[in-house]
N, C-alpha and C positions, 0 to 999 in steps of 0.2 A: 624475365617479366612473367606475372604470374598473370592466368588466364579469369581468374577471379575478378568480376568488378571491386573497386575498390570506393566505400561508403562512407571512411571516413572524415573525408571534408564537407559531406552535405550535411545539416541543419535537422535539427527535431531528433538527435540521435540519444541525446541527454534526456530530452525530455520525455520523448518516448517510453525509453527503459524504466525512468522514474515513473512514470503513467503507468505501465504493467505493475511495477512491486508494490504501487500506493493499492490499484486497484486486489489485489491478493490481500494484501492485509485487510482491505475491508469487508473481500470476500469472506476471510478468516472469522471476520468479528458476525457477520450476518450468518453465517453460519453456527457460530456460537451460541448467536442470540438464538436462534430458530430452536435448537435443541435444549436451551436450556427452557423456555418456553413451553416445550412437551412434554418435560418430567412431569411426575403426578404434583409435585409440589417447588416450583420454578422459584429458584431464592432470585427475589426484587435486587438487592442488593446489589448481586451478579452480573445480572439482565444493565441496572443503571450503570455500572461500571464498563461494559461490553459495548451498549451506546455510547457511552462519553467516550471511547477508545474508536467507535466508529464514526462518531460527529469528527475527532480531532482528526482523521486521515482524509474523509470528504474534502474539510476545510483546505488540508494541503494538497491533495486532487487536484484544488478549485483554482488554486495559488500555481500549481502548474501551467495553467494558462500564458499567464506572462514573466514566469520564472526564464530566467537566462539561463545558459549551460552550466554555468559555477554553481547555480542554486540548486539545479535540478539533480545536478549530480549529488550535493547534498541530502537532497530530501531521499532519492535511490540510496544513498548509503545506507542514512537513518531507518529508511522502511528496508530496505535487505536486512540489517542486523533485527530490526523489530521483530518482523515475520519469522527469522531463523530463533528468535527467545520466543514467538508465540507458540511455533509448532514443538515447540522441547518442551513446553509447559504443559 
C-alpha cells in the first residue's frame, strides 16, 4: 500500500487539467497579440487571426464549465496537441 493519497476517483480531475491547457493556449495567443501589437508596423491580419484563435479557446474555456469528463478530456487533448503545434511554430 502506497503512502500516497490517491486522487483518482474524486471529480474535477478532467476538467481541471483541460482548464490549465485551454488557459495556456490563450495565454499563448495574448501574448502573441501583445507583441505583435508593438512592432513598428503590427500586421492587422495577424493580430485578427490570433484573436479569432483566442475568442475560439475562451468559448471552449467557457464550455468547460458543464463539460463532463469524456468531453473535457477531449478538449485537454485537442488544446495539448494545439499548444505543442503553437510553441513549434
Amino acid at each position: 500500500m502506497s503512502d500516497s493519497p490517491d486522487f483518482s476517483g474524486l471529480d474535477g480531475g478532467e476538467e481541471q487539467a483541460a482548464a490549465d491547457i485551454v488557459r495556456d493556449v490563450v495565454t499563448w495567443y495574448s501574448t502573441q497579440i501583445a507583441a505583435e501589437r508593438r512592432t513598428p508596423v503590427p500586421d492587422e491580419a495577424r493580430i485578427e487571426e490570433l484573436t479569432a484563435g483566442r475568442q475560439t479557446a475562451l468559448a471552449d474555456q467557457a464550455q468547460l464549465a458543464t463539460a463532463d469528463p469524456e468531453e473535457a478530456e477531449r478538449i485537454a487533448t485537442v488544446y495539448a496537441a494545439r499548444l505543442k503545434e503553437l510553441k513549434g511554430s
